[in-house]
C-alpha positions in Angstrom: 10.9 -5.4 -44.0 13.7 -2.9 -46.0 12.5 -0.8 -43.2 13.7 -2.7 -40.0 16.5 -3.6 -42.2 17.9 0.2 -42.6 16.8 0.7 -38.9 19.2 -2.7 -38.3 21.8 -1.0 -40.8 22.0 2.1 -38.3 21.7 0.6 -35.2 25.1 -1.7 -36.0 26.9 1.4 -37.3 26.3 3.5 -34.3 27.0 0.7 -31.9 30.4 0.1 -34.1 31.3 4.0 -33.5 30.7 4.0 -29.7 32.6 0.5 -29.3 35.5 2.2 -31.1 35.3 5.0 -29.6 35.4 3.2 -26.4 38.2 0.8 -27.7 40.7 3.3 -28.3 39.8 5.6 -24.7 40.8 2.4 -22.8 43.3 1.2 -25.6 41.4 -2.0 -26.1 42.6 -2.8 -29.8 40.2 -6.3 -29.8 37.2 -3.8 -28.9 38.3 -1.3 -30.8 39.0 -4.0 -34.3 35.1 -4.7 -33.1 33.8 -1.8 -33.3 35.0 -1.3 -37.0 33.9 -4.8 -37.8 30.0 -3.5 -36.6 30.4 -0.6 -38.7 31.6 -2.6 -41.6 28.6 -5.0 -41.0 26.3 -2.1 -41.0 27.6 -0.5 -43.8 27.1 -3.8 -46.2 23.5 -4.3 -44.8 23.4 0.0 -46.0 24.5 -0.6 -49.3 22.4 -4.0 -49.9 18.5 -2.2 -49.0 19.7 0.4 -51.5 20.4 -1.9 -54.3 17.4 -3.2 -53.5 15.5 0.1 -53.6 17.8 1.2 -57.1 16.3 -2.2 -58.6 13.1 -2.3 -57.4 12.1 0.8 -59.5 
């Protein structure tokens, strides 16, 4: 499972980058402040399978 959870963890980060990316080429701030939010999202999910990993050992 902590696999397909760091797979999930990347997958939401990259989508975040290319949503902002695409935001801000088309000046869409509400796509844009989504994009960010994906990242964010994937960045928690990041951080929470490697305190999992720091305690599991």
């Amino acid at each position: 499972m902590a696999k397909n959870q760091k797979a999930r963890a990347k997958t939401e980060q990259a989508k975040g980058k290319a949503e902002e990316a695409a935001g801000r080429a088309v000046g869409n701030e509400r796509l844009t402040a989504k994009g960010k939010a994906d990242q964010v999202k994937g960045d928690t999910r990041q951080a929470k399978e490697k305190m999992k990993e720091i305690f599991k050992h």
